[in-house]
C-alpha positions in Angstrom: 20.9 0.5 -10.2 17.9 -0.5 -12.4 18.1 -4.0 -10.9 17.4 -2.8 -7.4 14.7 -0.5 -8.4 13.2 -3.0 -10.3 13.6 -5.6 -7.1 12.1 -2.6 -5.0 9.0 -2.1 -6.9 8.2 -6.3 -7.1 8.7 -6.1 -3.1 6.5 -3.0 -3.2 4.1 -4.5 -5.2 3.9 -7.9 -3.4 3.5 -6.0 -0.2 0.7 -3.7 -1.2 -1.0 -6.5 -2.7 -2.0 -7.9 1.0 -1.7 -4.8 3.3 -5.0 -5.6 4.6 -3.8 -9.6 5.6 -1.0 -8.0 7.3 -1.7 -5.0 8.6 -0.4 -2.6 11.0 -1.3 -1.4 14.6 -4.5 0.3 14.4 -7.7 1.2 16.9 -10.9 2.0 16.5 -13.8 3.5 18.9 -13.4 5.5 22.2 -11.8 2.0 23.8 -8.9 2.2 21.3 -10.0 -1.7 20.3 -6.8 -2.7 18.7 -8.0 -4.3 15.2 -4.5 -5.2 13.2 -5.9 -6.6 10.3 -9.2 -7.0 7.9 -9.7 -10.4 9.0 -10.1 -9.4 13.2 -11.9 -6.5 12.0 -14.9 -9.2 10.5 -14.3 -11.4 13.3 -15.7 -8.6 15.7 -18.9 -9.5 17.3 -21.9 -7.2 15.3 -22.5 -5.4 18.2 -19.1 -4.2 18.8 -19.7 -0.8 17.8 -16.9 -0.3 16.5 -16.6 -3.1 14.0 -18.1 -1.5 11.2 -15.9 1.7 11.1 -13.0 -1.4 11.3 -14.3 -3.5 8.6 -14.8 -0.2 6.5 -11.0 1.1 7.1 -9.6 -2.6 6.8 -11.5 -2.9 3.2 -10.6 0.7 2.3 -6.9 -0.7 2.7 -7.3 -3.4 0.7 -8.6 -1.6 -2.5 -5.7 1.3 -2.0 -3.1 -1.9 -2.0 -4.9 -3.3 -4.4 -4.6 0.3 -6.9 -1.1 0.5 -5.3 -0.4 -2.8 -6.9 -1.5 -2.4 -10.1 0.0 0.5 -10.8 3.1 -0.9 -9.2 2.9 -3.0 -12.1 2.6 -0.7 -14.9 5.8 1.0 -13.3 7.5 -2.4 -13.8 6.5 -2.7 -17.1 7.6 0.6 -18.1 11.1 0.1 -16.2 12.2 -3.4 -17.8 11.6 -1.5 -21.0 13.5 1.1 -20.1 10.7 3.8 -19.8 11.6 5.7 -16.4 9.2 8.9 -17.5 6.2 6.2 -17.0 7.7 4.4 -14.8 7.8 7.9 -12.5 4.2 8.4 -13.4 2.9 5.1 -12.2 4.8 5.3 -9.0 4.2 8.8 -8.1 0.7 7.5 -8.5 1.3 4.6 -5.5 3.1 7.4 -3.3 0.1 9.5 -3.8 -2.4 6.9 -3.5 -0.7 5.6 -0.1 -0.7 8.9 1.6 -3.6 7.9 3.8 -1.9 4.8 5.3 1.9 5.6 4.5 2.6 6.4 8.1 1.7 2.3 8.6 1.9 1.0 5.0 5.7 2.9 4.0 5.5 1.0 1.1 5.6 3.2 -2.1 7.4 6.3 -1.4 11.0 5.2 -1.1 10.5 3.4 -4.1 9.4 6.4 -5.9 12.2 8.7 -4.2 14.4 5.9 -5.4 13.5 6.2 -9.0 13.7 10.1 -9.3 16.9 9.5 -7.8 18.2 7.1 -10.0 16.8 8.8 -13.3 17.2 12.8 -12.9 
């Protein structure tokens, strides 16, 4: 079971690490502009005015992936050494940190519910 949960979190981590590339269904501004990803946020025209409130949501998303990740990878650490106290601190931390996006992002907590799973 380890295995798997340590499989999990390298998917996790590989995912969160470019949530902003990939994206997810999102719209901004009272037309509902569909903008899926950080790069067709910035290729909005400037006076789309809803580009910057796209741009700043897309970027936001790629710093929580990117704390997602990191983290992510001190749980990895801490699981290969057999550490699942640490390992369920880390990942409780990606959970919490992808709160604002997990209805798109469901990245991080199945891995975590995985983990208490596995260790309690």
């Amino acid at each position: 079971m380890m295995d798997d949960l340590i499989v999990m979190v390298e998917k996790a981590i590989e995912s969160s690490s470019h949530w902003a590339e990939t994206g997810w269904a999102a719209t901004f501004g009272p037309r509902n502009i569909e903008v899926p990803n950080l790069k067709s946020a910035e290729a909005l025209p400037r006076n789309v005015v809803s580009r910057e409130e796209a741009v700043n949501y897309w970027k936001q998303v790629r710093l929580t992936g990117c704390d997602t990740a990191e983290s992510g990878r001190k749980a990895l650490a801490a699981l290969k050494t057999g550490n699942c106290p640490a390992a369920a601190d880390a990942l409780y931390l990606c959970q919490y940190l992808e709160k604002p996006f997990e209805g798109q992002a469901r990245t991080w907590l199945p891995v975590y519910e995985a983990l208490i799973s596995c260790c309690s």
